[in-house]
N, C-alpha and C positions, 0 to 999 in steps of 0.2 A: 237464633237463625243459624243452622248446622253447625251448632256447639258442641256438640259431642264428635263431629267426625273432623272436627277442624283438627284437633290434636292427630288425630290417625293418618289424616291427608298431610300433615308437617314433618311426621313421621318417615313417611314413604318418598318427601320431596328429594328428586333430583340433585347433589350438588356442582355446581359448574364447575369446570376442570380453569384453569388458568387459560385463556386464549387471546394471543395476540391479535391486537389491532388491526385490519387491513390498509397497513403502511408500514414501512420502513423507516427509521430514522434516518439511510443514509439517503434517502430521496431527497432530503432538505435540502442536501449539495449539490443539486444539479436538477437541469431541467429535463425530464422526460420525455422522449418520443411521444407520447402518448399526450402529454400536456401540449406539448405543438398543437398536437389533430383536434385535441378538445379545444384549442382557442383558433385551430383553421377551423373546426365545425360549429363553433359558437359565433366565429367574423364572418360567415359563409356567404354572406350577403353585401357586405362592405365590399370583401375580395373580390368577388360577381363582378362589382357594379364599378368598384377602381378600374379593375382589368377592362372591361366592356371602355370605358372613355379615352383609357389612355392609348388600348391598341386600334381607338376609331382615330384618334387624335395621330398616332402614329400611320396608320393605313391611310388614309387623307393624306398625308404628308409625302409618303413614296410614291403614288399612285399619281399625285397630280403636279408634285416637284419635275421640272426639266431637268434633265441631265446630260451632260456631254458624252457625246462617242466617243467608246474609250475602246483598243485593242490591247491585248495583253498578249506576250509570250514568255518562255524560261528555257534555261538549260540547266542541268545535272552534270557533277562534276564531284567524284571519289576525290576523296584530297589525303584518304590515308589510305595505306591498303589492308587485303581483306585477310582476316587469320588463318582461315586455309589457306593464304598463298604465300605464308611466312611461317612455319614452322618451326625454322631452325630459332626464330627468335624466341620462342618460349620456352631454348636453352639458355639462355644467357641473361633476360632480360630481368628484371627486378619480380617476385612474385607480389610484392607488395602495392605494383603500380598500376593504377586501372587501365584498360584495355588502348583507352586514347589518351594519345600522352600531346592531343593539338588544343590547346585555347581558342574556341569556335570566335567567342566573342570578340577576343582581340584581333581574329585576323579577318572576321568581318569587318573591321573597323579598319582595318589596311587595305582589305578589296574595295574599301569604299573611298582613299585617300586619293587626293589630290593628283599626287606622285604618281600613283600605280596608274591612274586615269588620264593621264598628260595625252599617252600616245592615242587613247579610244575619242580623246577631243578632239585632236589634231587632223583627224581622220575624218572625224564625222562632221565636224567644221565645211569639210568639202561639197559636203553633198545637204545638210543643213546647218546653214550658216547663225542660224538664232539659238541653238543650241549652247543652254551653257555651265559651268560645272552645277550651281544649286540646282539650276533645273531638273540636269541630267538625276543627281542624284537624290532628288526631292520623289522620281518618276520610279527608281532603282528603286527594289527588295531583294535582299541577300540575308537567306536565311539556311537553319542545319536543319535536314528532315529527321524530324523525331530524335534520336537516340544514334541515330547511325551515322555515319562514313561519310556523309553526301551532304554537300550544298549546294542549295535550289537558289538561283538568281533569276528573278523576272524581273520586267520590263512594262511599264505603260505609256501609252501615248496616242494621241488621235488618229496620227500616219503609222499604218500596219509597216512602210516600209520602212518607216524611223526605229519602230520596233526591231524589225527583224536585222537591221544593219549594226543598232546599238551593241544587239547580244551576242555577233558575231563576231564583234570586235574584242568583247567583254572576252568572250572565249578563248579566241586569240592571246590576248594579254593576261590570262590568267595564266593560261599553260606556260608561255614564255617563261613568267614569273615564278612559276612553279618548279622549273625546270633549272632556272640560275640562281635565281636567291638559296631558297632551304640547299640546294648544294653546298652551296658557298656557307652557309651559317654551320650545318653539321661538318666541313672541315679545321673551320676555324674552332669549334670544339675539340678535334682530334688534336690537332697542333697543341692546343693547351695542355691538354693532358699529356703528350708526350714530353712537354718542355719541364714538366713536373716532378714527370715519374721517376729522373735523376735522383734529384734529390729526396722525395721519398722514399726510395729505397735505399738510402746510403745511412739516411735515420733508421730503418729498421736493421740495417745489418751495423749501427754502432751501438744501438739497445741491444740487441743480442748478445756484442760483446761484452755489454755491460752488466749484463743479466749471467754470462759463462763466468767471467772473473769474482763475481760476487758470491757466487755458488764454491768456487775451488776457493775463494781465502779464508769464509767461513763454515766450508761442510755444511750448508744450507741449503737444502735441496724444497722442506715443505715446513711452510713453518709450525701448522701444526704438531707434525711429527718431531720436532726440534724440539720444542716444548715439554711433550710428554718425555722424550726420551732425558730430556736434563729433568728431571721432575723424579723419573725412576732412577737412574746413577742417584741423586743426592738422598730419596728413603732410603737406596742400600747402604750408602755412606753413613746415612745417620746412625742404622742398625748398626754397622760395625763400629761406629764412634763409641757407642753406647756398652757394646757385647764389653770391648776395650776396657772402658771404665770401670766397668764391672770387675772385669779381671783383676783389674789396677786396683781397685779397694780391696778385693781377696785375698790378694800378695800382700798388700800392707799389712790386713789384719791379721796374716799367719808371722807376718815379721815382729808385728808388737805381742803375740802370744809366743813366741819363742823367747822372748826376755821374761818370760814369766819361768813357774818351776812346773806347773802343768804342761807349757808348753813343750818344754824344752822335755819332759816325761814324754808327753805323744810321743816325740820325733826318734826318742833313747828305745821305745817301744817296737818301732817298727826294722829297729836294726837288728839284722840277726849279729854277728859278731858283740854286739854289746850285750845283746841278751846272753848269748853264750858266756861270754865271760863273768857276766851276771851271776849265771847259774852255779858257775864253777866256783864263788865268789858265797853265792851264800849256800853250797854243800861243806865249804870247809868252816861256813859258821856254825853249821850244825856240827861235824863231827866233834869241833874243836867244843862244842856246848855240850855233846852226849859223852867225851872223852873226860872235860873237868868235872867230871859227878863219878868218876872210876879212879882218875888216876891224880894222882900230885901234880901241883904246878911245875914241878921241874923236871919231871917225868918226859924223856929223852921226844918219846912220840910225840907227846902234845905240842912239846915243842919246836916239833916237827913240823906238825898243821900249823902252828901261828906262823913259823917261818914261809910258809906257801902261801898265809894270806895274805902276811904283808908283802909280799911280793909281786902277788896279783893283782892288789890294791891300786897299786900306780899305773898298771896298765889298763886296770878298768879306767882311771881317771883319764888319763889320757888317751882312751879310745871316745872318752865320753867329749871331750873338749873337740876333739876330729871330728866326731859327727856331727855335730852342735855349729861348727864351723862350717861345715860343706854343707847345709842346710840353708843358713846363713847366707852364704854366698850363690848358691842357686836361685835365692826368693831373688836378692837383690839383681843377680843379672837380670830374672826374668821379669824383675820393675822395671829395670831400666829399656828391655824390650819394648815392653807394654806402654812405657811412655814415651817411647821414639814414634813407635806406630801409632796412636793417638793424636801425637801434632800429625803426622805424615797426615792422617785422615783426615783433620780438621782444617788441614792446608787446602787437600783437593775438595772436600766441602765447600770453603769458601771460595774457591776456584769458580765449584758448579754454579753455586747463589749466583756470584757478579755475570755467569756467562748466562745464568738464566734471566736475570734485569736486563741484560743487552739483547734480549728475544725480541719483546715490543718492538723495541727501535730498529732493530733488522728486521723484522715481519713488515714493518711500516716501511724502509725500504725496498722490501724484496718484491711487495706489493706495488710500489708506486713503479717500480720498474717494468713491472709485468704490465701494469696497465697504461704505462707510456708504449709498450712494447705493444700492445691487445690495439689501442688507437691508431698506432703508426699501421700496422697490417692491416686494419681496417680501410684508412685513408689508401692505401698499394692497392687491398682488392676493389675499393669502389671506383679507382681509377680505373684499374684494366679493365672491370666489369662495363664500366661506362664508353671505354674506348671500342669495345667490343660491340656491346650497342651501337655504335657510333658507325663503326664502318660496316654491320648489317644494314641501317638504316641507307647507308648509302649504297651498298648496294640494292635495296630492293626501291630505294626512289630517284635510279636513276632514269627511269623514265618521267619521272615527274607525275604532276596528277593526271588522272583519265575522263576524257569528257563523254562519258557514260551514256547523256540524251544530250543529240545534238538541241539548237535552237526550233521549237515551231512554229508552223504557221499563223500567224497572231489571231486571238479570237477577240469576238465581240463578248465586255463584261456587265454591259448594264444590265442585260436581264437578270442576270446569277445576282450582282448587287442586289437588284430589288428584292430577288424571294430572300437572297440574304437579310437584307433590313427589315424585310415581314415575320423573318422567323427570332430577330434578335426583339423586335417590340413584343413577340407575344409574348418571351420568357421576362422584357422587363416591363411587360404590364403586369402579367404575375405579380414578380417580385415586386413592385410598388401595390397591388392588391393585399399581399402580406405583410406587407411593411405600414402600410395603415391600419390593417388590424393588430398589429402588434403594437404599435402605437395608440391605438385605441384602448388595446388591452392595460397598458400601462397607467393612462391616464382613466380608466376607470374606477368609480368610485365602488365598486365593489367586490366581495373578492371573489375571485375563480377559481380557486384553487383550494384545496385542503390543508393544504402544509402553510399558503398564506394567513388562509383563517387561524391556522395553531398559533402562527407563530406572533400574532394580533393579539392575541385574548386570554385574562391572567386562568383560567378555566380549564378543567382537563375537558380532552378533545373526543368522546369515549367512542364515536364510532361517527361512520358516513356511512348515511343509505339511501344508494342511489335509485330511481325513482324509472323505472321502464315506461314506454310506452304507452302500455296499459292503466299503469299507476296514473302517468301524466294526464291520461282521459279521465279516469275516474276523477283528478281531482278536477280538472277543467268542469266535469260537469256536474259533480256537486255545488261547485262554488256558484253556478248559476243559477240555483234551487234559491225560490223564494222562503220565507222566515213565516209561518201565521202568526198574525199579532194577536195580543191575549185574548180568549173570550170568557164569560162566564162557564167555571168549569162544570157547571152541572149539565150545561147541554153539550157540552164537548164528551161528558161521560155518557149524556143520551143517547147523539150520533155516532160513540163508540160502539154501543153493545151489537147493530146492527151488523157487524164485522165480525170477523171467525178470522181475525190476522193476527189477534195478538202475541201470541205464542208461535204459532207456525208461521217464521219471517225467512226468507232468504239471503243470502249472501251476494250482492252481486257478481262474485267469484270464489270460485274454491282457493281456501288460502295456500293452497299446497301448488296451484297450476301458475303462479309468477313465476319470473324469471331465477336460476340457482344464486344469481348476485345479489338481487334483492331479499333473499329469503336468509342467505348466509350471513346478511348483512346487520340483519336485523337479530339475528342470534349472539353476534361477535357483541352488537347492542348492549341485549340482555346479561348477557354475559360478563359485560364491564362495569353494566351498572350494580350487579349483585355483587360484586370483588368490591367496590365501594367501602362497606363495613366488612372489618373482618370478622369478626365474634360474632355479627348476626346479619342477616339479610333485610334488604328491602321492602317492607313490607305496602308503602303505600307514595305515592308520589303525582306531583304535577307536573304537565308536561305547557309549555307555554311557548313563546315564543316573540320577538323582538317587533313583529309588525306583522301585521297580519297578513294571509296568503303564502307564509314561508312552509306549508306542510304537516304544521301540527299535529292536525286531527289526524292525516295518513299514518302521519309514526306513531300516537297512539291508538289507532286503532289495529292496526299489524302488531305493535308493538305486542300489544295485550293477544292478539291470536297466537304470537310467538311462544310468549309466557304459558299457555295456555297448551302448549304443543308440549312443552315443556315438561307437564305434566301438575301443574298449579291449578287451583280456583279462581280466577280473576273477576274480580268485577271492574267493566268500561265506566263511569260519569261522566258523562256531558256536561261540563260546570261551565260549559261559555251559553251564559244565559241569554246574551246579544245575538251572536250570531253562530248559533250550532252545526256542526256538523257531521254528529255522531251515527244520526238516525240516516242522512240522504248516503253516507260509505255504507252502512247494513239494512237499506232496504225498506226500513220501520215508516210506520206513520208515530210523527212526534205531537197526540191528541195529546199528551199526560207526559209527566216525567219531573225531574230533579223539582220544579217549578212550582210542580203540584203537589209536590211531599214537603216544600216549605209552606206553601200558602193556605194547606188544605190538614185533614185531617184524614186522609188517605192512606192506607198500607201499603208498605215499600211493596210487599208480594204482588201488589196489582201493578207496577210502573215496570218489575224487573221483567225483560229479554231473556228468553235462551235462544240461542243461536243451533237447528237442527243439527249442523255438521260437526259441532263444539260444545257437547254438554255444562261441560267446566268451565265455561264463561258466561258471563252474566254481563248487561247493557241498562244503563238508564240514560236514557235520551234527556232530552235538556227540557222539553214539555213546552208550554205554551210561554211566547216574553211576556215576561212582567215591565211593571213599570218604573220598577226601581231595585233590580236585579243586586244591588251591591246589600239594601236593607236586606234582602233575601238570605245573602251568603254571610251575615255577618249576622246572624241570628243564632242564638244557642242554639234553636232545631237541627240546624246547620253542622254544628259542633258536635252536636250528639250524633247526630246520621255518620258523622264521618267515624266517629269511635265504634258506632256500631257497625259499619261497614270492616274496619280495619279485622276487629275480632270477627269478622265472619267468613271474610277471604284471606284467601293467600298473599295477592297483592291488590291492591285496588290504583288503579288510574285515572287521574282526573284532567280532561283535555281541558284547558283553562283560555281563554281569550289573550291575546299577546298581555305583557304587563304592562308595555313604556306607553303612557300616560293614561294608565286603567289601573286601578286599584286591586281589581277582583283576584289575582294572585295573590297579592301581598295578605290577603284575609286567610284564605283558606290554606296555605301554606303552613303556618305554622304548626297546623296539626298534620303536616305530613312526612316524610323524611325527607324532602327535600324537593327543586323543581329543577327539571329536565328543559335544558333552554333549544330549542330550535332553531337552524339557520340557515339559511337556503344559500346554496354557493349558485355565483351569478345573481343573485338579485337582490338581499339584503341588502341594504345602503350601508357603507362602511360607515359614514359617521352616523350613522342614526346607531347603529353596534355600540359607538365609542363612547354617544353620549346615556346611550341605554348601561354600561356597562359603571358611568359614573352615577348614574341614576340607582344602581345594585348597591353600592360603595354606604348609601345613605337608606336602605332598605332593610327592615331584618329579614332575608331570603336565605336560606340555605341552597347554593347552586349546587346541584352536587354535579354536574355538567356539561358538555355542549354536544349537540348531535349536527351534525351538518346532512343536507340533503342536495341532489342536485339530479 
């Protein structure tokens, strides 16, 4: 069965590029926007119906509660003033220091003290006598508007004139207060600081002196520079130490080769007077040697020239002893030179070395002084800087605070209360609606989430595909398709031929017109499951799933159009012989199928589907139940259909009945490359997962693994 083009269509197939998952791993770390709204749209009814009780429970409550007459009024009070109208201080004042330099909260806590209240009781005492501090201030709110400058003081009470007397007082006693205190406290600041500033300054001008004397007694200006400059003095020292020495062995070795006879030749060589005499010395040795070959020994001449030499004689000797002498005497003074300046050098070297060790230790002082000196100037400028402050602020508050909005006319608060309290129940019926579906969501037994199912199940996770609308109808109303129970297939093949449906079947959707998520979905699918093996592809597999109704048959039957889009041959199997679903997702009447090619002697040609929109896909429905569907599937016919299926498609898919406590996967699996586990997010029972998953542990299944649907 298309054995010759199987090879050409393997040839031509598709290979899948690497494509990531549609998740992030760094999702795992955090909960998502989107996971919120998927668990507000999955409690959507819990929230309803919390909200709906708790804001009747709360509306009942405001609605038919008595409440006392209550007037309310306030006054506004600037307690610092405003930065246009202080300029000059964003000369002087600290850049570092934010805008308000008042403690709201602590001097709330003083406009609310005893003390500052003595006079506003004492007053009000006159005119309501039952009035009394807790009361007063139990009635009292004293708060800062927002961010700004201004604090708002209201007042409650059932007598509007109790009100309006209260805060007129309040006002009263603020301003006073305003007006004598903060005076008095920013002077007694100035005074500090002036009783100070003596003696700071007397510290910075004795570090100064300390810092001028340290400088004049050791030429210490930078210690850096100190350093390098003894560093260069002692390389030239050294240099000349060195040139010295040099010299100083020169001179020696010209004094021990002048004790030689070479030496002392150099030196006779380079004298003119000695060479002359020389000369003259050996012309009379010549004549006196070309003369004795002429004349007689006692030949008046000859005896002439011997008379001149030996006369000459003693004067060469003794010019020769003079030179040799003052030669002599030159090397050695100029040793004795060379070794005075030597020590002189090695004096002031050792000089520089101990003054260069004494750097440290004066760097360390020059330093500590500079920065006892850096501190003390610092303490002088934060002084005067703060002093300065100091008498700005007093002059710009010397009018004290400004009462901005006088006291008003007291108003009536209970109505405002109530839509108050109608608007605060509905936000916390809300939030108690959400907070019981999150609570619900927690203690659910199954999972919602994708990354929770990952992170559950020892199984790779290879894709989630999510299920649109349209999907969700098609499965709702497959699943409510009734099953025909078996009949005798010969009349089932009778009441067939009557029909012209077999081949020309429809789709109940074109697979291309679902949502882009679902179709992407299902690609990323295929996609992971073919990366699976490396060296070769997937040829054939079960798809199953942990309980039945988690979506099986939608994923394989999309699954297989995906493959199929791909550019594959696919054959569908309907191998869930109980309760199929292959035929009610495309349309088919299931008179014949899988059922019938075990129990019958039937050709597969007459049971196989093509789908008009999808040449390259091929369908065998599940056929008529039998009676004992697992002897069916555990048949060699069984076994051989599936090898003949494998060599004749590209992939072949077998939508299988859940496994966990059904056998029929565990049979046919084996001859396949593995099974595809299905898992419905939100409905899958976790433990039924965990016990299904120990149930695998003791299984020979090949998982190759998990697809979530939701």
């Amino acid at each position: 069965m298309h054995t010759e083009q199987n090879g050409t269509s393997k040839s031509l197939l598709p290979q899948p590029q690497p494509v990531p998952v549609p998740w992030r791993e760094e999702e795992e770390e955090k909960f998502s926007i989107r996971d919120w709204l998927n668990v507000i749209k999955r409690r959507s009814r819990v929230i309803a119906g919390v909200s709906i009780v708790v804001m009747t429970i709360v509306a009942v409550n405001v609605i038919f509660r008595k409440q006392p007459i209550e007037y309310e009024s306030s006054f506004f009070v600037l307690v610092e003033p405003v930065s246009d109208d202080s300029e000059a201080v964003n000369v002087v004042k600290d850049t570092n220091t934010n805008d308000s330099k008042l403690d709201y909260d602590s001097q709330i806590l003083v406009l609310k003290s005893p003390q500052l209240m003595r006079n506003t009781l004492q007053e009000l005492r006159k005119s309501f006598p039952d009035v009394s501090y807790p009361s007063l201030v139990e009635s009292l709110t004293i708060k800062r508007v927002g961010e700004t400058k201004i604090i708002e003081t209201s007042y409650k009470s059932s007598d509007p004139n109790q009100v309006k007397t209260v805060l007129e007082l309040l006002a009263k006693d603020y301003l006073d207060y305003s007006q004598k205190r903060r005076q008095t406290k920013l002077r007694q600041g100035i005074k500090f600081i002036e009783d100070q500033l003596p003696s700071i300054q007397k510290r910075v001008d004795q570090i100064q002196q300390e810092l001028q004397s340290f400088r004049q007694r050791y030429d210490f200006n930078n210690p850096d520079n100190r350093g390098e400059n003894l560093d260069t003095q002692a390389a030239s020292l050294a240099g000349t130490q060195q040139s010295t020495n040099l010299q100083i062995t020169q001179v020696r070795n010209q004094l021990d080769e002048l004790q030689t006879d070479k030496g002392r030749k150099t030196v006779l060589n380079g004298a003119a007077l000695y060479q002359q005499l020389l000369g003259q010395l050996t012309q009379l040795d010549t004549q006196i040697a070309t003369e004795s070959t002429l004349l007689q020994t006692d030949n008046p001449r000859l005896q002439t020239l011997k008379e001149k030499r030996d006369s000459l004689l003693p004067v060469l000797q003794q010019e020769e002893k003079r030179i040799l002498n003052v030669k002599e005497a030159e090397l050695k003074t100029q040793l004795q030179s060379l070794e005075i300046q030597s020590r002189e050098t090695a004096k002031l070297l050792q000089r520089l070395q101990q003054q260069r060790k004494q750097v440290p230790i004066l760097s360390r002082q020059y330093t500590e002084i500079q920065r006892r000196l850096q501190f003390a100037n610092d303490s002088l400028n934060r002084f005067l800087s703060n002093r300065e402050t100091l008498q700005i602020q007093i002059s710009q508050n010397e009018l004290g605070w400004q009462l901005i909005q006088p006291p008003s006319e007291p108003k009536l608060v209970n109505g405002a209360n109530r839509l108050r309290n109608l608007i605060i129940g509905l936000f916390v019926s809300l939030g108690a609606g959400v907070g019981v579906a999150i609570l619900l969501e927690k203690v659910s037994n199954s999972y919602n989430s994708i990354l929770k199912l990952k992170k559950n199940i020892n199984f790779p996770l290879l894709g989630n595909v999510p299920f649109d609308n349209e999907v969700k109808s098609l499965q709702a109303r497959t699943s409510k398709s009734k099953f025909p129970q078996l009949k005798a297939f010969s009349s089932l093949l009778a009441s067939s031929q009557d029909t012209d449906e077999v081949s020309e079947v429809t789709i109940t959707q074109e697979y291309s017109s679902y949502s882009p998520e679902f179709l992407d979905s299902l690609r990323f699918l295929y996609t992971n499951i073919q990366q699976i093996k490396h060296k070769s592809q997937i040829r054939s597999l079960v798809i199953s799933s942990v309980m039945a109704g988690d979506g099986k048959s939608i994923v394989a039957f999309y699954l297989a159009q995906t493959a199929t889009a791909m550019g594959l041959r696919v054959l569908l199997v309907d191998a869930n012989l109980r309760q199929p679903m292959i035929h009610n997702l495309a349309n088919l009447k299931n008179l014949w199928g899988l059922s019938s090619l075990l129990s019958t002697n039937l050709p597969v040609s007459e049971v196989i589907h093509k789908l008009p929109t999808m040449e390259q896909l091929s369908l065998i429905t599940a056929g008529p139940a039998p009676e004992d569907p697992i002897k069916l599937l555990a048949s060699e016919k069984m076994r051989q259909l599936m090898v003949d299926f494998q060599n004749s498609y590209d992939l072949v898919i077998y939508d299988a009945p859940h496994f966990f406590g059904l056998s029929d996967v565990s049979i046919i699996s084996p001859y396949t490359d593995g099974v595809l586990m299905v898992v419905r997010i939100g409905k899958t029972d976790a433990s039924v997962i965990e016990q299904a998953l120990d149930y695998l542990k003791i299984l020979p299944l090949n998982i190759l693994g998990v697809v979530s649907n939701s």
